[in-house]
Backbone as CSV, one residue per row, in Angstrom:
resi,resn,N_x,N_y,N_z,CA_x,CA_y,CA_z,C_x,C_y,C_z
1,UNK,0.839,-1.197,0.000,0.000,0.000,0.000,0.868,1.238,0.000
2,UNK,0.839,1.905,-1.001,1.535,3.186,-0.976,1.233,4.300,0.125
3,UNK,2.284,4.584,1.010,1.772,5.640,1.842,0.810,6.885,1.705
4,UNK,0.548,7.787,0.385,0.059,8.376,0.358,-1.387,8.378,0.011
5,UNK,-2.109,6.826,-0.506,-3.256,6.275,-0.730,-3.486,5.890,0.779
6,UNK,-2.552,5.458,1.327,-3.231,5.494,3.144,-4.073,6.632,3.593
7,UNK,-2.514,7.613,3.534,-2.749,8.942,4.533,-4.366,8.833,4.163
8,UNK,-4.521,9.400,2.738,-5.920,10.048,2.309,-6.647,9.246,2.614
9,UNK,-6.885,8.330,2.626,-8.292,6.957,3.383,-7.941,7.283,4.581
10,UNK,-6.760,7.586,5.546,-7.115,7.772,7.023,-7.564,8.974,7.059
11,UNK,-7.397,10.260,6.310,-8.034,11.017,6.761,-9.515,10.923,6.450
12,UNK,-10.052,10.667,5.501,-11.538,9.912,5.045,-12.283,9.361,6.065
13,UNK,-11.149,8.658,7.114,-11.848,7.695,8.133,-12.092,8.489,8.966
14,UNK,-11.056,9.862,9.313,-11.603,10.212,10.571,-12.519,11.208,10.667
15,UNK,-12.874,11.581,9.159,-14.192,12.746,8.897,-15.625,11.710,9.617
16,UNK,-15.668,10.576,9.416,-16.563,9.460,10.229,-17.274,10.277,11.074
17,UNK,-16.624,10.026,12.387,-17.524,10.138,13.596,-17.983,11.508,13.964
18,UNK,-17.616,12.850,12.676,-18.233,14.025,12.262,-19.731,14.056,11.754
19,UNK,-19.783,13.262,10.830,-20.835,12.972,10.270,-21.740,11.727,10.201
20,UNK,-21.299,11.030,10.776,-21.777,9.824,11.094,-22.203,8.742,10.217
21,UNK,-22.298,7.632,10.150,-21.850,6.644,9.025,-23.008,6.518,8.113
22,UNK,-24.166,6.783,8.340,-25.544,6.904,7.553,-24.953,8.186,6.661
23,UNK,-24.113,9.355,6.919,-24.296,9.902,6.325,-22.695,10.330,5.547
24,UNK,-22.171,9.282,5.339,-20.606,9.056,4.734,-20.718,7.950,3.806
25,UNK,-21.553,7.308,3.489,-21.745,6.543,2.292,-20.664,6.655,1.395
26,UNK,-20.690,8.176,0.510,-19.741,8.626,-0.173,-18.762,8.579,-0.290
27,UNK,-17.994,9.086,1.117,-16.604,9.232,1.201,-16.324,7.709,1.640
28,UNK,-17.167,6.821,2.545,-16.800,5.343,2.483,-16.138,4.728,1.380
29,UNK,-17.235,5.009,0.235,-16.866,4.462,-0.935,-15.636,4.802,-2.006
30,UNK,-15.660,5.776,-2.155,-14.415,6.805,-2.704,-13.625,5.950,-2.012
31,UNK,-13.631,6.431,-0.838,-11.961,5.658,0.170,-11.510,4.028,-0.062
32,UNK,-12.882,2.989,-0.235,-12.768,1.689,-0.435,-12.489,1.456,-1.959
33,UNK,-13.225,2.281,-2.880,-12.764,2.226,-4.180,-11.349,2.660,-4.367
34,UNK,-10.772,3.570,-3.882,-9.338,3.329,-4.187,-8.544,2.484,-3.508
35,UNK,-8.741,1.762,-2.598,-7.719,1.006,-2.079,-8.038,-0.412,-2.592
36,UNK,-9.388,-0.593,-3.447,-9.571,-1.832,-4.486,-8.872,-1.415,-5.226
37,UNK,-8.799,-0.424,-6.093,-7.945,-0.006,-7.376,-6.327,-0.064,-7.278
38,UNK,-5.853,0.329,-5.704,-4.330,0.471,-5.754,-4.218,-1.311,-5.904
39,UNK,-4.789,-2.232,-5.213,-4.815,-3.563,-5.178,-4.349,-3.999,-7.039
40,UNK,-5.245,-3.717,-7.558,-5.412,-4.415,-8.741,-4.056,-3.720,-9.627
41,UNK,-4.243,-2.082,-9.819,-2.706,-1.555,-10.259,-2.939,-0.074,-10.067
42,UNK,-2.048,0.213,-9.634,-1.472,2.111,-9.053,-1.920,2.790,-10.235
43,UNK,-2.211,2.555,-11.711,-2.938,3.166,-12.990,-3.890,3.381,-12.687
44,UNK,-4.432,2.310,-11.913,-6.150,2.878,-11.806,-6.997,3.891,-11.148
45,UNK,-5.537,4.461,-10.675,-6.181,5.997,-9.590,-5.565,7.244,-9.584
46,UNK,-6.460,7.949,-9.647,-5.835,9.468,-10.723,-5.269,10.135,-9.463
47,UNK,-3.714,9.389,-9.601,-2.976,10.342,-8.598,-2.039,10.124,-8.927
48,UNK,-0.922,11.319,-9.332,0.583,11.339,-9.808,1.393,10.391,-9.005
49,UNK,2.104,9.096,-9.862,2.814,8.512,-9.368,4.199,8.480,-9.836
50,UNK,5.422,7.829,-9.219,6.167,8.065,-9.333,7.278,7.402,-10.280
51,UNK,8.335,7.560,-11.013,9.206,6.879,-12.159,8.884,5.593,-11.488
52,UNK,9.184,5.392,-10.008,9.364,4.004,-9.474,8.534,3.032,-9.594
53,UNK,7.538,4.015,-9.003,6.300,2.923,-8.992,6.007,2.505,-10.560
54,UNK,6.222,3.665,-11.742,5.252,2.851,-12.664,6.648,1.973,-12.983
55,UNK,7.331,2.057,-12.978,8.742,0.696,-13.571,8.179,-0.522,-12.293
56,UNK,7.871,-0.803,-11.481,7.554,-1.616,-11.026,6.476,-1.993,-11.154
57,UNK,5.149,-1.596,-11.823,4.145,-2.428,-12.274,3.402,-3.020,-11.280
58,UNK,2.193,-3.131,-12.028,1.284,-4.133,-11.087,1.726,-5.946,-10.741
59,UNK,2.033,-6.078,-9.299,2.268,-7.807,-9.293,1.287,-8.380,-9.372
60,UNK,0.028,-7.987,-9.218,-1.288,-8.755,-9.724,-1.181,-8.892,-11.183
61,UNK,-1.103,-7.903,-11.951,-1.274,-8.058,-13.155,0.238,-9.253,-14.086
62,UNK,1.161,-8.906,-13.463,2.173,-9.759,-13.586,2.039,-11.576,-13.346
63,UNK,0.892,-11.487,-12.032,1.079,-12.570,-11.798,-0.221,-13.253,-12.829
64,UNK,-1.028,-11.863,-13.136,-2.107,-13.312,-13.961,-1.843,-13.378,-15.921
65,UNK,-0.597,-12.478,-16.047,0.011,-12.942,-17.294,0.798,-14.351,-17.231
66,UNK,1.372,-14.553,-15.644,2.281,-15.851,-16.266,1.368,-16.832,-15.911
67,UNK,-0.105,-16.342,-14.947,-0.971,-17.631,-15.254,-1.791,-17.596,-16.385
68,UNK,-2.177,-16.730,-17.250,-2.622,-16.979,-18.431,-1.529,-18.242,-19.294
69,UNK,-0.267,-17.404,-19.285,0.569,-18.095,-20.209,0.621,-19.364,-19.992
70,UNK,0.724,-19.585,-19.167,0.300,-21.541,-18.544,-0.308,-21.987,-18.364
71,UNK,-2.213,-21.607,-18.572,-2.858,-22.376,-18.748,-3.230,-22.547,-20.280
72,UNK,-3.199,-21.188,-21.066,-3.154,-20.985,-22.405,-2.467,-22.370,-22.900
73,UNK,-1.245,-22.669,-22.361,-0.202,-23.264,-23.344,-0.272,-24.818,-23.225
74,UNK,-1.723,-24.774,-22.115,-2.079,-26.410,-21.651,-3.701,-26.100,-22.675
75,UNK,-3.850,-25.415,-23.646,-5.079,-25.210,-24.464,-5.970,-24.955,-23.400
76,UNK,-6.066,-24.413,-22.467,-7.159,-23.725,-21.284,-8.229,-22.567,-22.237
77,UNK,-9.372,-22.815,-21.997,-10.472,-21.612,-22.337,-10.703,-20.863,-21.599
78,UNK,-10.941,-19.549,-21.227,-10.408,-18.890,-20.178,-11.690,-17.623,-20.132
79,UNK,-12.364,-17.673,-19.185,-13.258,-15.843,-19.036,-12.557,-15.580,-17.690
80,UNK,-12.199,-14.400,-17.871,-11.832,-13.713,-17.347,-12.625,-12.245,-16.415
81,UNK,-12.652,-12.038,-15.099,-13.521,-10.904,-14.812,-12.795,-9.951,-14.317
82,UNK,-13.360,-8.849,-14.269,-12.742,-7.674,-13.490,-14.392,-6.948,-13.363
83,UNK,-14.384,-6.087,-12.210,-15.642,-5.283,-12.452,-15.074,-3.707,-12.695
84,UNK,-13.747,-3.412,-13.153,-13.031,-2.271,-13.867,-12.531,-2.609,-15.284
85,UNK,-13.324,-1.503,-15.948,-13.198,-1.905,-17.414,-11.806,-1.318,-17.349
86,UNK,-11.682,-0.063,-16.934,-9.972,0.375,-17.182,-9.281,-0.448,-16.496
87,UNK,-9.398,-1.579,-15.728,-8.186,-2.793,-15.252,-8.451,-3.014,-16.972
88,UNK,-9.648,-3.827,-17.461,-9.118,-4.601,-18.496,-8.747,-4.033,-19.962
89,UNK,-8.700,-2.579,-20.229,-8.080,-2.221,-20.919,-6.315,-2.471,-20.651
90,UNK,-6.306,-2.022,-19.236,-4.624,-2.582,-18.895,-4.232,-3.768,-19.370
91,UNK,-5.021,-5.173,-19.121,-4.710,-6.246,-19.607,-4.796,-6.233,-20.623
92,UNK,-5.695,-5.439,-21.645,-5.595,-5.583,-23.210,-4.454,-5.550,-23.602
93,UNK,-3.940,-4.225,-22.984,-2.488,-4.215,-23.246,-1.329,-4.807,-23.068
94,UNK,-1.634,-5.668,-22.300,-0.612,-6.645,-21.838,-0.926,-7.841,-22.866
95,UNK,-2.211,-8.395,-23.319,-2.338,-9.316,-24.128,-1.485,-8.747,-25.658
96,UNK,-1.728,-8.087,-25.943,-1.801,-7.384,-27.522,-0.058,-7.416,-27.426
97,UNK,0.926,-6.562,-26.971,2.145,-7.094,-26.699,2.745,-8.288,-26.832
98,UNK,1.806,-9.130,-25.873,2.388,-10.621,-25.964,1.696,-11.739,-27.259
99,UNK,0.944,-10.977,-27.929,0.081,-11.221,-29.316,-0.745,-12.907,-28.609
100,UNK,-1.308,-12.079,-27.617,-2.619,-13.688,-26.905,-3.675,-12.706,-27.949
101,UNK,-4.544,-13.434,-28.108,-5.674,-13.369,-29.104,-7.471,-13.545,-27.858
102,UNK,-7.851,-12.728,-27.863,-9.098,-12.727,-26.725,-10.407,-11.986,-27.283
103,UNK,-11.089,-11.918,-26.768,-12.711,-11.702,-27.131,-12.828,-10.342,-26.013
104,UNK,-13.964,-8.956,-26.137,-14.049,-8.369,-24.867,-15.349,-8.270,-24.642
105,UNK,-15.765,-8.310,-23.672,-17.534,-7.757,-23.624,-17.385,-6.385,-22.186
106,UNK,-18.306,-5.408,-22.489,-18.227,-4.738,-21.340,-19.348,-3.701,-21.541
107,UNK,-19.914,-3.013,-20.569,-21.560,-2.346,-20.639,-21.201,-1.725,-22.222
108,UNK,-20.310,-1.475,-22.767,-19.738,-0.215,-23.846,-20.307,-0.994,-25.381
109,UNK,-20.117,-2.567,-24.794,-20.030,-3.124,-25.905,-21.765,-3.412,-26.979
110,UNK,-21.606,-3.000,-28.119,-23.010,-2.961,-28.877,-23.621,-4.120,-29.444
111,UNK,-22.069,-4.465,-30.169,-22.313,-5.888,-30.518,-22.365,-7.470,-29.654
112,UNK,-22.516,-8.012,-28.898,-22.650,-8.803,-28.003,-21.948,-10.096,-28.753
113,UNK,-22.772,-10.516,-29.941,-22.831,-11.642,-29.784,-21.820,-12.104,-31.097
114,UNK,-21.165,-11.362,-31.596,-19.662,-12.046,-32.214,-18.400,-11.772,-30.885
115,UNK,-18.659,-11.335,-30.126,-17.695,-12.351,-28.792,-17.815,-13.067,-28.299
116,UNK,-19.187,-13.529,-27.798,-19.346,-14.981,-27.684,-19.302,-15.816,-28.809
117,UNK,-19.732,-15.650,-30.234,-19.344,-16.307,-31.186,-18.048,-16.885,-30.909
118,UNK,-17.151,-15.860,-31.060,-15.317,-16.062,-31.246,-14.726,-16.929,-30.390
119,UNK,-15.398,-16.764,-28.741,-14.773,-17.680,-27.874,-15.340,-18.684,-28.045
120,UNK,-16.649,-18.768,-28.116,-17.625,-20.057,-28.429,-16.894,-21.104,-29.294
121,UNK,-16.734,-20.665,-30.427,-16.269,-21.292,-31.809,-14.675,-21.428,-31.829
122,UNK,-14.421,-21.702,-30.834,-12.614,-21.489,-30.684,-11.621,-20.763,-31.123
123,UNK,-12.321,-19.066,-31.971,-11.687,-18.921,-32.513,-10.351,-17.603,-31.447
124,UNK,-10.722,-17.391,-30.315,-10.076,-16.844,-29.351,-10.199,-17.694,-28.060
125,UNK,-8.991,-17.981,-27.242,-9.303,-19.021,-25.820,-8.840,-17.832,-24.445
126,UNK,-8.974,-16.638,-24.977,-9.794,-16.326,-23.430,-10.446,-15.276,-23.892
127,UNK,-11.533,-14.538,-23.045,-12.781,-14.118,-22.708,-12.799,-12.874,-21.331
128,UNK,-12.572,-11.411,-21.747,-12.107,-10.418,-21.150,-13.863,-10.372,-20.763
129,UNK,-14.405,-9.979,-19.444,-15.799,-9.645,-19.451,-15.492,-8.754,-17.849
130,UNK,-16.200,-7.646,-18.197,-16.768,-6.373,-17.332,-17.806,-7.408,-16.322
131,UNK,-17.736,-7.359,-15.017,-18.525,-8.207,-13.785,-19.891,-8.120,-14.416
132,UNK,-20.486,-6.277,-14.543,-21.724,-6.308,-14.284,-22.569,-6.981,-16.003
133,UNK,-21.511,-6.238,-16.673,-22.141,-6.705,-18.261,-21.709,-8.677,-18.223
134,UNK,-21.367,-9.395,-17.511,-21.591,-10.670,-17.908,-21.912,-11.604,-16.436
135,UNK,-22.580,-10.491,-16.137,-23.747,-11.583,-15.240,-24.724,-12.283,-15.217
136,UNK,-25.399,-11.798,-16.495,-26.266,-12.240,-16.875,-26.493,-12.429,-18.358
137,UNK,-27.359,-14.014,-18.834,-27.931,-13.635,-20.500,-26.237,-14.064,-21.551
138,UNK,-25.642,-14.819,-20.923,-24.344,-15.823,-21.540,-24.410,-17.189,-21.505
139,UNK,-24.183,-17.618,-22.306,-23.415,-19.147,-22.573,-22.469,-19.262,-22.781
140,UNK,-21.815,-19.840,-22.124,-20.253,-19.467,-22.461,-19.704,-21.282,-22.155
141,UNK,-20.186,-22.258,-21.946,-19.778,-23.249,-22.025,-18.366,-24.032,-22.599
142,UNK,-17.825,-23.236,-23.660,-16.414,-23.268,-24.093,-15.806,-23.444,-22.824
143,UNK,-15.428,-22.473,-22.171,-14.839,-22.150,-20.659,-14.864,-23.626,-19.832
144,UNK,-13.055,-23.749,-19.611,-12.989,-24.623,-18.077,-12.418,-23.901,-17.473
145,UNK,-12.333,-22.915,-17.209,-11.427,-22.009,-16.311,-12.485,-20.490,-16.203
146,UNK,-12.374,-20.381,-15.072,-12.789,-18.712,-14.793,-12.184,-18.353,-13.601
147,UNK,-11.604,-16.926,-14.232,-10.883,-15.943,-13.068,-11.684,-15.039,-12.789
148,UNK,-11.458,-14.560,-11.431,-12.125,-13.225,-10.907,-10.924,-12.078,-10.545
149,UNK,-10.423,-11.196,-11.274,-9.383,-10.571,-10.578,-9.401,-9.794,-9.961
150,UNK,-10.018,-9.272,-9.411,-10.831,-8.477,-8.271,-12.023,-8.979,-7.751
151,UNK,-12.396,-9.180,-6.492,-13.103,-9.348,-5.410,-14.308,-8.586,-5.737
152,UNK,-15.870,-8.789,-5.315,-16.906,-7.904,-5.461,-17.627,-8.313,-3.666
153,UNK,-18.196,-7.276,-3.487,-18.896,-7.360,-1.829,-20.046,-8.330,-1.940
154,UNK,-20.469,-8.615,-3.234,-21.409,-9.811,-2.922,-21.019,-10.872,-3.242
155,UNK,-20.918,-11.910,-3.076,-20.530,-12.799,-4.050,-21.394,-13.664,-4.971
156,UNK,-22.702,-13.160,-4.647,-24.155,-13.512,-5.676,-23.388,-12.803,-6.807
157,UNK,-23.024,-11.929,-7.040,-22.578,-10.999,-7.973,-21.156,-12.170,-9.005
158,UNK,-20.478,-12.404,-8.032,-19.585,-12.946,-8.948,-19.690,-14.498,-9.223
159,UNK,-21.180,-15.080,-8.367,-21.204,-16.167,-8.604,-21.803,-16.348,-10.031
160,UNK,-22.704,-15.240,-10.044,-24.194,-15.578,-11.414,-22.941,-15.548,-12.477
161,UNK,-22.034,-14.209,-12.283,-21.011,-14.062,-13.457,-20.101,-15.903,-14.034
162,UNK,-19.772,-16.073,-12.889,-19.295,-17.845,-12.634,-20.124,-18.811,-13.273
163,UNK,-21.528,-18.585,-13.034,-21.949,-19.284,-14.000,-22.256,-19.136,-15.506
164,UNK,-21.527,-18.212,-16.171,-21.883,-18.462,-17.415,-21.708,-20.016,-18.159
165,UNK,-20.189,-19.957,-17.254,-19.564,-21.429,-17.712,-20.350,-22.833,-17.269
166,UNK,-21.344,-22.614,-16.249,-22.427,-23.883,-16.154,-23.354,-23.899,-16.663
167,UNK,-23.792,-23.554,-17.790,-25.240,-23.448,-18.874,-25.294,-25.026,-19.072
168,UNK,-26.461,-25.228,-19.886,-26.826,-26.930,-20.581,-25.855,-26.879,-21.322
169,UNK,-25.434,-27.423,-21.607,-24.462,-28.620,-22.091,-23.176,-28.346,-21.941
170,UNK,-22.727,-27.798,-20.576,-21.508,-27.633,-20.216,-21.047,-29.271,-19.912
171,UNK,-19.789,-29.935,-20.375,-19.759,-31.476,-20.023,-18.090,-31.287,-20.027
172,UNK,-17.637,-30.668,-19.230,-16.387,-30.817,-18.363,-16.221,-29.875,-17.287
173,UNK,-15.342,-30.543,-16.196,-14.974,-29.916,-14.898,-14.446,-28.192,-15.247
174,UNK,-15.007,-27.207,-14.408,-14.731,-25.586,-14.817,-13.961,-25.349,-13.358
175,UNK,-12.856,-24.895,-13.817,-11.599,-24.112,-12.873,-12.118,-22.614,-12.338
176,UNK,-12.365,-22.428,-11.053,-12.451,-20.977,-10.940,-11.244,-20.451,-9.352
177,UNK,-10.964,-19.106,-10.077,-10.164,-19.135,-9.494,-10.663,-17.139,-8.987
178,UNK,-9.775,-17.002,-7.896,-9.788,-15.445,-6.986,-8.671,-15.121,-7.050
179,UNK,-8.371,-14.155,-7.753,-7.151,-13.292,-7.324,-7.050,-12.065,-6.430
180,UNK,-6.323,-13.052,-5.271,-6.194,-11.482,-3.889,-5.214,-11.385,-3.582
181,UNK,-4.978,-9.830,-3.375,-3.591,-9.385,-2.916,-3.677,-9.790,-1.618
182,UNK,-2.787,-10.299,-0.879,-2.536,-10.771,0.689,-2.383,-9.457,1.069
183,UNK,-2.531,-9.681,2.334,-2.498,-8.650,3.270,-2.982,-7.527,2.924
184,UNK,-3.861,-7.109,2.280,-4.467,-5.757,1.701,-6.571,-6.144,2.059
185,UNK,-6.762,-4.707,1.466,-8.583,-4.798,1.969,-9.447,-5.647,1.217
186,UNK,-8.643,-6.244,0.099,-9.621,-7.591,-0.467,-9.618,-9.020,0.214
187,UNK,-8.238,-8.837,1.049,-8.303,-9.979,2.005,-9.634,-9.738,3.078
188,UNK,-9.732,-8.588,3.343,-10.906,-7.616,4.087,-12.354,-8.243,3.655
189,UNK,-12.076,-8.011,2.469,-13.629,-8.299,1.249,-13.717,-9.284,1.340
190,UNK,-13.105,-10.249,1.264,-13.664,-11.722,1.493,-14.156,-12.610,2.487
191,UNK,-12.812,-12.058,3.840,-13.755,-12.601,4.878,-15.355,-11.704,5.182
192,UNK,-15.638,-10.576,4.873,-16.826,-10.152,5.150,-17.506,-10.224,4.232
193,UNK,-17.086,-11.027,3.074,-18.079,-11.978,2.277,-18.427,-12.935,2.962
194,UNK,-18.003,-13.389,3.484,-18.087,-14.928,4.021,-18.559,-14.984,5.409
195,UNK,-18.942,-13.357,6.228,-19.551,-13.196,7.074,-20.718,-12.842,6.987
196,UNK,-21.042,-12.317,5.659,-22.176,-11.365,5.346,-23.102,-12.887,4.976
197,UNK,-22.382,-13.683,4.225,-23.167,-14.564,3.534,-23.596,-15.429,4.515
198,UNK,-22.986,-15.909,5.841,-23.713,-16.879,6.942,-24.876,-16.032,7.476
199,UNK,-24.205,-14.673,7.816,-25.827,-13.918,7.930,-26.792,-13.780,7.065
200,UNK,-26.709,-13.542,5.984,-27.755,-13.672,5.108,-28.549,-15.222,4.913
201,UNK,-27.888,-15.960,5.242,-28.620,-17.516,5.466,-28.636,-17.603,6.433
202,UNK,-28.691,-17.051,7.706,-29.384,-17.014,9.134,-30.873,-16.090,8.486
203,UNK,-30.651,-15.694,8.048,-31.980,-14.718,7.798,-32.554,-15.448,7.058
204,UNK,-32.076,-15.641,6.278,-33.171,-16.149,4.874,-33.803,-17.678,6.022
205,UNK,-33.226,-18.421,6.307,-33.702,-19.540,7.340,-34.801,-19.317,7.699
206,UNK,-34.910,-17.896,8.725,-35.646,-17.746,9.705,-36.893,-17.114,9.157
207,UNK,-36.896,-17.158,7.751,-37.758,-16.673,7.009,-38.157,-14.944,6.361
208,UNK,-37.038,-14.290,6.978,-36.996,-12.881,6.408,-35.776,-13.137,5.672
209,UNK,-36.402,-12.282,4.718,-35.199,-11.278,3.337,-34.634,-10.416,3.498
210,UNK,-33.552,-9.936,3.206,-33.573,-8.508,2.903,-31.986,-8.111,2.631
211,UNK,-31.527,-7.305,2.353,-30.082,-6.887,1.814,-29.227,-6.276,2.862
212,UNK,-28.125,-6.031,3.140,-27.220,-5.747,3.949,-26.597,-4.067,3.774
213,UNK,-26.134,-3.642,4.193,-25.176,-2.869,4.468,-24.388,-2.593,5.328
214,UNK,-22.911,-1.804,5.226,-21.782,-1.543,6.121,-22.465,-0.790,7.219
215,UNK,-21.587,-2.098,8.035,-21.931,-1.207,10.014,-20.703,-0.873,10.266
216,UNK,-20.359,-0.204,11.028,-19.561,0.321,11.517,-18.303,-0.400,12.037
217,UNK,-18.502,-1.523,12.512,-17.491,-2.688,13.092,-16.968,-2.627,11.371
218,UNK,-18.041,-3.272,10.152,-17.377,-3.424,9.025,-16.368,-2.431,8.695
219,UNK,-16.691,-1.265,8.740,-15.389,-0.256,8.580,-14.565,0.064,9.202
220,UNK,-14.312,0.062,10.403,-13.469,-0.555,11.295,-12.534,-1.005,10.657
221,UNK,-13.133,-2.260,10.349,-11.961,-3.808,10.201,-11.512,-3.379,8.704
222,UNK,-12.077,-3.097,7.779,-11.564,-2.666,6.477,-10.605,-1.688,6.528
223,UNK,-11.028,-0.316,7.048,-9.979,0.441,7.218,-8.444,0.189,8.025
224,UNK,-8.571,-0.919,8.725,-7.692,-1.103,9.800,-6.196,-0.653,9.225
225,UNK,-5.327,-0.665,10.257,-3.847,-0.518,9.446,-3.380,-1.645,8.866
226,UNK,-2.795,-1.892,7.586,-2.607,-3.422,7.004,-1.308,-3.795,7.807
227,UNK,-1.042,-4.772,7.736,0.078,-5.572,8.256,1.195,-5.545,7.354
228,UNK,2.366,-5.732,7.962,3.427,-5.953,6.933,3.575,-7.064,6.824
229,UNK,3.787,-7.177,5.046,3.953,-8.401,4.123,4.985,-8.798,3.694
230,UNK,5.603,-9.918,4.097,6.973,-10.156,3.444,6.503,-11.761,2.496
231,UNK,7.056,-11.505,1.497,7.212,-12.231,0.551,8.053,-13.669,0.565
């Protein structure tokens, strides 16, 4: 975590107990959206960075080129998610360089259905898709592999996306995989996925519905100071 994407989320945090958390929605989000974005790559947040940082690059993005390249090279079919279209313009660019050949879908996109054609029909083996534009209304059955490279707060959200690859006549085992930075706030996002979701099936049990939002303990623990990570 770059020190100066801290500072500004700690000061974010401590405007809080000014205004009180019903009424910080905003700045919650702002503050959690960039510290998803520094996660995924330091490009994705409009703040002058430095010779260093950009020569050192995203290690997320590093790390899911050399897993593309190795499952690619075992003939892997591959969708791919992000719910930041500018992450996957980054990866475009990283594909197009290394001349991988891929399909894109994203809310922008008009034509729909010669990208699923292309991956469908083998004629590209991976499958760039925006979270919210391929959650729904795909077949994508080609696919034994699906990545998520960023984390989403629901995971209904990235499951429906997950299933494109289980439609009728899907008839082989599908790989899915999470990419999280350790020790950072998507490690955050997941366990309070995985807290949110036992509560939400305590509820749903007991026979009420209904949707969630951040309490205060949740921001708390998200904002917390991260730990140091050694490699």
């Amino acid at each position: 975590m770059k020190p100066c994407v801290w500072r500004w989320t700690r000061r974010c945090v401590t405007k809080l107990p000014e205004a009180g958390v019903a009424l910080s929605q905003i700045i919650i989000l702002d503050a959690l959206l960039k510290l998803r974005q520094v996660c995924c790559d330091l490009r994705l947040i409009k703040m002058p960075l430095t010779a260093k940082a950009l020569r050192a690059g995203s290690g997320k993005l590093i790390g899911l080129m050399e897993m593309l390249e190795e499952l690619l090279s075992e003939g892997g079919k591959i969708l791919l998610f992000s719910q930041f279209t500018s992450m996957l313009a980054l990866i475009e660019e990283e594909l197009q360089r290394r001349g991988i050949g891929y399909s894109l879908l994203t809310g922008e996109t008009t034509d729909r259905r010669t990208p699923v054609k292309d991956f469908q029909g083998g004629k590209v083996p991976l499958f760039l898709i925006s979270l919210k534009a391929g959650g729904t209304g795909l077949n994508l059955t080609a696919a034994d592999t699906v990545i998520h490279f960023d984390p989403w707060w629901n995971p209904a959200v990235e499951n429906q996306a997950t299933d494109r690859a289980y439609r009728i006549g899907q008839d082989k085992p599908v790989f899915v995989y999470k990419m999280i930075a350790r020790g950072t706030v998507e490690e955050k996002i997941q366990a309070l996925q995985q807290e949110k979701a036992a509560l939400a099936g305590a509820v749903l049990e007991g026979g009420t519905s209904g949707g969630w939002k951040l309490e205060q303990s949740d921001i708390e623990a998200l904002f917390a100071p991260l730990p140091d990570v050694k490699s």
